[in-house]
Backbone atoms as SQL, in Angstrom:
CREATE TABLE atoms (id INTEGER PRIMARY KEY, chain TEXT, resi INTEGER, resn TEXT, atom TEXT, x REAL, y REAL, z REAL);
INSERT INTO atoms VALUES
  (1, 'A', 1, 'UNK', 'N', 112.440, 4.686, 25.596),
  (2, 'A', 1, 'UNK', 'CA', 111.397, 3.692, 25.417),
  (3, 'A', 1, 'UNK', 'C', 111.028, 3.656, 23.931),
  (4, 'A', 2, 'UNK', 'N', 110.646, 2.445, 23.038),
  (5, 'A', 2, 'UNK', 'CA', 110.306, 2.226, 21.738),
  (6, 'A', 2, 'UNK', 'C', 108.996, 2.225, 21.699),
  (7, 'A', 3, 'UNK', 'N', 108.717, 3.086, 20.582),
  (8, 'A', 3, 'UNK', 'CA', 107.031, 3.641, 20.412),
  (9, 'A', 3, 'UNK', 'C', 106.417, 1.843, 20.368),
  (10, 'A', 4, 'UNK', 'N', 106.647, 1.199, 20.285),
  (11, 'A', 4, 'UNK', 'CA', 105.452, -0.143, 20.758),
  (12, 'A', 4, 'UNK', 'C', 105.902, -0.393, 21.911),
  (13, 'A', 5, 'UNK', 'N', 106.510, -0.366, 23.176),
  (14, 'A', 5, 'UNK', 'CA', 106.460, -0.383, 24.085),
  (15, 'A', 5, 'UNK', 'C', 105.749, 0.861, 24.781),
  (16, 'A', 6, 'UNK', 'N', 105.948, 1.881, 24.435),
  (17, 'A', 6, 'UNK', 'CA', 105.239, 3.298, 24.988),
  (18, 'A', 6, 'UNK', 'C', 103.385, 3.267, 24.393),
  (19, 'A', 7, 'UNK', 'N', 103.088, 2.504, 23.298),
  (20, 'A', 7, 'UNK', 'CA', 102.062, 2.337, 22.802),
  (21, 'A', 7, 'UNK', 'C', 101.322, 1.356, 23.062),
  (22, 'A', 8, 'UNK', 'N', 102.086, 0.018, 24.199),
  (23, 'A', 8, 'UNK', 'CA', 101.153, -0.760, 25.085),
  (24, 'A', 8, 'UNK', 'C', 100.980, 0.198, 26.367),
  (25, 'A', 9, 'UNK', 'N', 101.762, 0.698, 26.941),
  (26, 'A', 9, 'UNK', 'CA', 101.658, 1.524, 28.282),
  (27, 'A', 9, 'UNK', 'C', 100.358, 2.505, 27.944),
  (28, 'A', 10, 'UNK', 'N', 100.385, 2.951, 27.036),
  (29, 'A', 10, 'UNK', 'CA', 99.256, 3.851, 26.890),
  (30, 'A', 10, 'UNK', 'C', 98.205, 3.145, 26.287),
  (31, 'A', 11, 'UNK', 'N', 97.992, 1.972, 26.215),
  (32, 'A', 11, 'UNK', 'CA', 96.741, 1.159, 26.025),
  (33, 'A', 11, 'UNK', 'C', 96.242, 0.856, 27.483),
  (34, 'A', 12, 'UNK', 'N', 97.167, 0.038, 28.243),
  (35, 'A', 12, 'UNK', 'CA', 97.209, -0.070, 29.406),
  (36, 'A', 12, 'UNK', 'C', 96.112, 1.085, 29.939),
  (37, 'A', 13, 'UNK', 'N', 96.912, 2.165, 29.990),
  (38, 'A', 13, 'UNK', 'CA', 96.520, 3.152, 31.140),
  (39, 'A', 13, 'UNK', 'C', 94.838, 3.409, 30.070),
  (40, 'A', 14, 'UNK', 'N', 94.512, 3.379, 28.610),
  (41, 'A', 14, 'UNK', 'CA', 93.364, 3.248, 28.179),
  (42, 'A', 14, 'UNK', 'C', 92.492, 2.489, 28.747),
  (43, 'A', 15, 'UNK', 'N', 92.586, 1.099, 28.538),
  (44, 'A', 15, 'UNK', 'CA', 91.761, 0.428, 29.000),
  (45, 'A', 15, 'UNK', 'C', 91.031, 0.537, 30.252),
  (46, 'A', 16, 'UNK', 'N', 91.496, 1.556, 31.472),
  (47, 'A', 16, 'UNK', 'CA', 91.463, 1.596, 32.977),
  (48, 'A', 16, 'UNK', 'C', 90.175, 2.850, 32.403),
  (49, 'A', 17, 'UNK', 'N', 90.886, 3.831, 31.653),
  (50, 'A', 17, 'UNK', 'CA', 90.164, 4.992, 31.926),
  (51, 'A', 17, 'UNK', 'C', 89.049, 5.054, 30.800),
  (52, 'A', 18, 'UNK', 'N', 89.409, 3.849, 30.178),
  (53, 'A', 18, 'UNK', 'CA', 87.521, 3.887, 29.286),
  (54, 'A', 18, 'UNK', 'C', 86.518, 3.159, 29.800),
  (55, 'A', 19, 'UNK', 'N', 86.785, 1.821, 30.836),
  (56, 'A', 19, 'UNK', 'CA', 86.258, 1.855, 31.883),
  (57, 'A', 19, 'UNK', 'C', 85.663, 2.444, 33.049),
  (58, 'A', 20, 'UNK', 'N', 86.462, 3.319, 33.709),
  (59, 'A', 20, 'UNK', 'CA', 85.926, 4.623, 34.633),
  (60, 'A', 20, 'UNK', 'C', 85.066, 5.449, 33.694),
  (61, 'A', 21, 'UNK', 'N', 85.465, 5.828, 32.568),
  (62, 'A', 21, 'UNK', 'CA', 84.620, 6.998, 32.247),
  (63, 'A', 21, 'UNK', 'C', 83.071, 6.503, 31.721),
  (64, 'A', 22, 'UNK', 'N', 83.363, 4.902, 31.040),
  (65, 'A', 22, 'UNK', 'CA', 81.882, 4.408, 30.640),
  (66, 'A', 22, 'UNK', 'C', 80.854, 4.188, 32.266),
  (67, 'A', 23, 'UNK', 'N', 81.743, 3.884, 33.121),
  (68, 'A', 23, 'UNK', 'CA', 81.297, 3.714, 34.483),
  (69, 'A', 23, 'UNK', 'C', 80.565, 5.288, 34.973),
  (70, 'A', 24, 'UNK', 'N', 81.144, 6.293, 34.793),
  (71, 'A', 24, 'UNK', 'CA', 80.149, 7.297, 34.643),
  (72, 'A', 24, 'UNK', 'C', 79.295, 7.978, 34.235),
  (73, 'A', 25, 'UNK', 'N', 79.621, 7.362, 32.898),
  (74, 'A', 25, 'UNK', 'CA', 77.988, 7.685, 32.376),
  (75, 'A', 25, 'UNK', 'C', 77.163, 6.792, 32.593),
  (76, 'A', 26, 'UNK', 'N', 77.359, 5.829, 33.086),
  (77, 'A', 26, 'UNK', 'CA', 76.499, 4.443, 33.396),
  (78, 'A', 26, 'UNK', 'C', 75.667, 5.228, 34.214),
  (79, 'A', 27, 'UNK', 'N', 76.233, 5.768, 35.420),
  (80, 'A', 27, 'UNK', 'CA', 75.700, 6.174, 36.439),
  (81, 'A', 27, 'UNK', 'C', 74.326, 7.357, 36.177),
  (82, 'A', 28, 'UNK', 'N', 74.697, 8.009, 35.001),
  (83, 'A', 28, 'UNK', 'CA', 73.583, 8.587, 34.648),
  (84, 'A', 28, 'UNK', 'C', 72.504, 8.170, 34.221),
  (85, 'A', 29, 'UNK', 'N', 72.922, 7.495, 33.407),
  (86, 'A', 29, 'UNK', 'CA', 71.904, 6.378, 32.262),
  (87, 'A', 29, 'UNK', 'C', 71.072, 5.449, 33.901),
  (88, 'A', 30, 'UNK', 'N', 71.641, 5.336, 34.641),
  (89, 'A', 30, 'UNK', 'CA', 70.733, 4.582, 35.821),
  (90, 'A', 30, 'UNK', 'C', 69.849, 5.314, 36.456),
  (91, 'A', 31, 'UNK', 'N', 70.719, 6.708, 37.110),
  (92, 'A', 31, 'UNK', 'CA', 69.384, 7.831, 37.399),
  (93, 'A', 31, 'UNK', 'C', 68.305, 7.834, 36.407),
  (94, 'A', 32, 'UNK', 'N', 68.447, 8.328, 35.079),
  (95, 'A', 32, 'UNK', 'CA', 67.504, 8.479, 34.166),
  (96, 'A', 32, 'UNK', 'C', 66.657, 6.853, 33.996),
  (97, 'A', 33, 'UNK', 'N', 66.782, 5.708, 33.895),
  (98, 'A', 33, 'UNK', 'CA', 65.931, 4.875, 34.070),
  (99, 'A', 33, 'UNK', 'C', 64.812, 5.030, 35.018),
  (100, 'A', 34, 'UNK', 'N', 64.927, 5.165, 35.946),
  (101, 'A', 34, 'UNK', 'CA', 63.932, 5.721, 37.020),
  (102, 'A', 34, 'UNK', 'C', 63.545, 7.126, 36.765),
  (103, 'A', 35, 'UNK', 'N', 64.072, 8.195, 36.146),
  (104, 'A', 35, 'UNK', 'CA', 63.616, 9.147, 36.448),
  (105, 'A', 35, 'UNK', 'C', 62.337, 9.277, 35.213),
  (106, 'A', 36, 'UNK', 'N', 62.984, 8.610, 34.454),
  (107, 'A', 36, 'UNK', 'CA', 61.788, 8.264, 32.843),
  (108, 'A', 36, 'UNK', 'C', 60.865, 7.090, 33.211),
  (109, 'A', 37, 'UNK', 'N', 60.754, 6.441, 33.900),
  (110, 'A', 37, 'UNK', 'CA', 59.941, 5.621, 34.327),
  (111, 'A', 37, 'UNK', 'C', 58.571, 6.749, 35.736),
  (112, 'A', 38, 'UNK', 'N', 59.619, 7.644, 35.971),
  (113, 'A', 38, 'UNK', 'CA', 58.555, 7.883, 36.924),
  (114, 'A', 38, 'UNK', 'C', 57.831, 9.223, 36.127),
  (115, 'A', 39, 'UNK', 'N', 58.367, 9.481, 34.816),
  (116, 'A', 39, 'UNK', 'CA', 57.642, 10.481, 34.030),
  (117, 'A', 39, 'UNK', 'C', 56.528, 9.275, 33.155),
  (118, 'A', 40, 'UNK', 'N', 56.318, 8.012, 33.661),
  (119, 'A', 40, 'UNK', 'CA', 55.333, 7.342, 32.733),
  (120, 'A', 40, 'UNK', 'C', 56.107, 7.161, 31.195),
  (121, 'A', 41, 'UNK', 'N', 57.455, 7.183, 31.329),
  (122, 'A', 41, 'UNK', 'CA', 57.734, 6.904, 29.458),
  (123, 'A', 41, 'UNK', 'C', 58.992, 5.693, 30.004),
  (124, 'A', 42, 'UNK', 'N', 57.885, 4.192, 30.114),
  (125, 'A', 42, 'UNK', 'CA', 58.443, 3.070, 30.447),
  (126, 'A', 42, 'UNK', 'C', 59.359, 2.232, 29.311),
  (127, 'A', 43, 'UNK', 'N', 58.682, 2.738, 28.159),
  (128, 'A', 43, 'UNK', 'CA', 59.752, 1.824, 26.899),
  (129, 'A', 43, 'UNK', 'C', 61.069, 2.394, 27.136),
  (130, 'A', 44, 'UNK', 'N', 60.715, 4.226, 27.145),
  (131, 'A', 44, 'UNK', 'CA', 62.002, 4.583, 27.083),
  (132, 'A', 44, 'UNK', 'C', 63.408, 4.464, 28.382),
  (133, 'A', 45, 'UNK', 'N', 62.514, 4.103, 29.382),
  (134, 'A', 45, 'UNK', 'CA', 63.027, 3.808, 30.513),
  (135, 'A', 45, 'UNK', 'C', 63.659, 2.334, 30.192),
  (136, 'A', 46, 'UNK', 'N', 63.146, 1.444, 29.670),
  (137, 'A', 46, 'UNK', 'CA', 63.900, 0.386, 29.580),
  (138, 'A', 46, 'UNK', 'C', 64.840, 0.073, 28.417),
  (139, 'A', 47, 'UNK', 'N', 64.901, 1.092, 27.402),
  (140, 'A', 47, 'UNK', 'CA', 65.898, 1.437, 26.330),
  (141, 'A', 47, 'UNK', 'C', 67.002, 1.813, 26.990),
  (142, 'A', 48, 'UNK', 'N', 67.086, 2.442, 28.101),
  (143, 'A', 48, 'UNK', 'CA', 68.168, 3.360, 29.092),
  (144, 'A', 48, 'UNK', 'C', 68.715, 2.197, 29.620),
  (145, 'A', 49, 'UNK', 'N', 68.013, 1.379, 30.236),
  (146, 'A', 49, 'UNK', 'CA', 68.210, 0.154, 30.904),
  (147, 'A', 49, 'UNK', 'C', 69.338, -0.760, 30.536),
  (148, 'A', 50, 'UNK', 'N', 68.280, -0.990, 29.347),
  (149, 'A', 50, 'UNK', 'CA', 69.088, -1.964, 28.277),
  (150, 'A', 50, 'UNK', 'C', 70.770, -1.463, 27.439),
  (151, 'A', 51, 'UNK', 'N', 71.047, -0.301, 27.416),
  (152, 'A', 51, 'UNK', 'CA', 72.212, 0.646, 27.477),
  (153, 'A', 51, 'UNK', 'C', 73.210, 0.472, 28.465),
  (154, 'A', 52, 'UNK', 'N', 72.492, 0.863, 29.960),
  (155, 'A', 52, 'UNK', 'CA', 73.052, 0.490, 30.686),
  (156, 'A', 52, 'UNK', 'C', 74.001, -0.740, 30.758),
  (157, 'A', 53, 'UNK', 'N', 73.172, -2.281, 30.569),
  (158, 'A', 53, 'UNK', 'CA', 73.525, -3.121, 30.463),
  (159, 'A', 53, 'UNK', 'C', 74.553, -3.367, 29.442),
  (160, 'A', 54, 'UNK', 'N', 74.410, -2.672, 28.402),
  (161, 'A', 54, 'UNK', 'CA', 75.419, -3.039, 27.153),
  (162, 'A', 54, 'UNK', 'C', 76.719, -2.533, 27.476),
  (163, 'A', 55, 'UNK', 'N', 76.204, -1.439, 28.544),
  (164, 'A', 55, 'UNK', 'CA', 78.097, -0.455, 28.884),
  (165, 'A', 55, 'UNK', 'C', 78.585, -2.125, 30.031),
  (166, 'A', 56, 'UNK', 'N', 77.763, -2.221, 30.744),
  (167, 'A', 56, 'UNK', 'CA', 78.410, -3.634, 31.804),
  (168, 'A', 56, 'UNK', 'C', 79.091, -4.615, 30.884),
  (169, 'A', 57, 'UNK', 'N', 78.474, -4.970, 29.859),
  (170, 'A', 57, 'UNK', 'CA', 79.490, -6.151, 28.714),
  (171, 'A', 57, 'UNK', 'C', 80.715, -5.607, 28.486),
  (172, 'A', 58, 'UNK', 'N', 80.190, -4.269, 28.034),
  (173, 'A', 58, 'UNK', 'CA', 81.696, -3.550, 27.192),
  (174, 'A', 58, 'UNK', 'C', 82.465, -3.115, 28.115),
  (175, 'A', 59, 'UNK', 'N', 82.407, -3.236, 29.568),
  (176, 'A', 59, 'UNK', 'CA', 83.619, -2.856, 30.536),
  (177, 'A', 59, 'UNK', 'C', 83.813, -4.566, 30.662),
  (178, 'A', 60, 'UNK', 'N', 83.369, -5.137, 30.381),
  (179, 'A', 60, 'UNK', 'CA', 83.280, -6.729, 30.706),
  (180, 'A', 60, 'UNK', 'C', 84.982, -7.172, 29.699),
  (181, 'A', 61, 'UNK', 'N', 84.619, -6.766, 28.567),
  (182, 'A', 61, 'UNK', 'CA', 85.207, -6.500, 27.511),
  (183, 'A', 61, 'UNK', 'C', 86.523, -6.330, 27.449),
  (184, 'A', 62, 'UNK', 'N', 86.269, -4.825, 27.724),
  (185, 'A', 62, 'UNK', 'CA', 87.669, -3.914, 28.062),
  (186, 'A', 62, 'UNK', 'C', 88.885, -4.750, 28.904),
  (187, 'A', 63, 'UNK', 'N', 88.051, -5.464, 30.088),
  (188, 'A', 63, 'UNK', 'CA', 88.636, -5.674, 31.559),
  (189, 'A', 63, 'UNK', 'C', 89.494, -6.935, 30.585),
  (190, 'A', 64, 'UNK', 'N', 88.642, -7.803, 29.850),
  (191, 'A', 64, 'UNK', 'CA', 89.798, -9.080, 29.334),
  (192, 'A', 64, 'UNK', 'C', 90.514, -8.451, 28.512),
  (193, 'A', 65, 'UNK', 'N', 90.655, -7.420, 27.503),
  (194, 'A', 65, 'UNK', 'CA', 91.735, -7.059, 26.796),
  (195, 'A', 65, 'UNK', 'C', 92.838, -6.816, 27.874),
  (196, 'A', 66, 'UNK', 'N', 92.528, -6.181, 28.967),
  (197, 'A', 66, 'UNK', 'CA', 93.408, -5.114, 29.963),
  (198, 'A', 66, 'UNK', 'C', 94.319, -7.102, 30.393),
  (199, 'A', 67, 'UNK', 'N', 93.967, -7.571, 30.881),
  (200, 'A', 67, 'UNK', 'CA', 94.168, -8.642, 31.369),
  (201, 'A', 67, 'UNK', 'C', 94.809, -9.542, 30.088),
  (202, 'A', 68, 'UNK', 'N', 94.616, -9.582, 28.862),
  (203, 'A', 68, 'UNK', 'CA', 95.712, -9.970, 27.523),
  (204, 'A', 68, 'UNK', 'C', 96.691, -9.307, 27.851),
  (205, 'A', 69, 'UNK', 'N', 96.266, -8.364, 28.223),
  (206, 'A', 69, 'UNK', 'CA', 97.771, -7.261, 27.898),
  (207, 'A', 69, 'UNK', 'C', 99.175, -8.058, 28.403);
């Protein structure tokens, strides 16, 4: 295989797993919205929020590069 063919395959298989892995920290960043909201520290709860949301674009993102490919 020629290193730019072996160097889309391993974009490929990138794009999947920077997705999953932003998808898990998402999952934290969502617990902690609520869990900082129920400690009364609401800005910072919606800073988490708003994070959250920015990882949803950037898998948004990812997913049309994966789909150029």
């Amino acid at each position: 295989m020629d290193s730019n063919k072996k160097d889309l395959e391993t974009l490929k298989v990138l794009l999947v797993h920077w997705v999953n892995h932003n998808k898990s920290h998402q999952e934290k960043f969502d617990e902690w919205v609520e869990r900082s909201s129920e400690l009364g520290k609401e800005e910072v709860s919606e800073y988490i929020k708003k994070a959250s949301e920015y990882i949803d674009k950037a898998n948004e993102m990812l997913m049309e590069a994966k789909k150029n490919m």
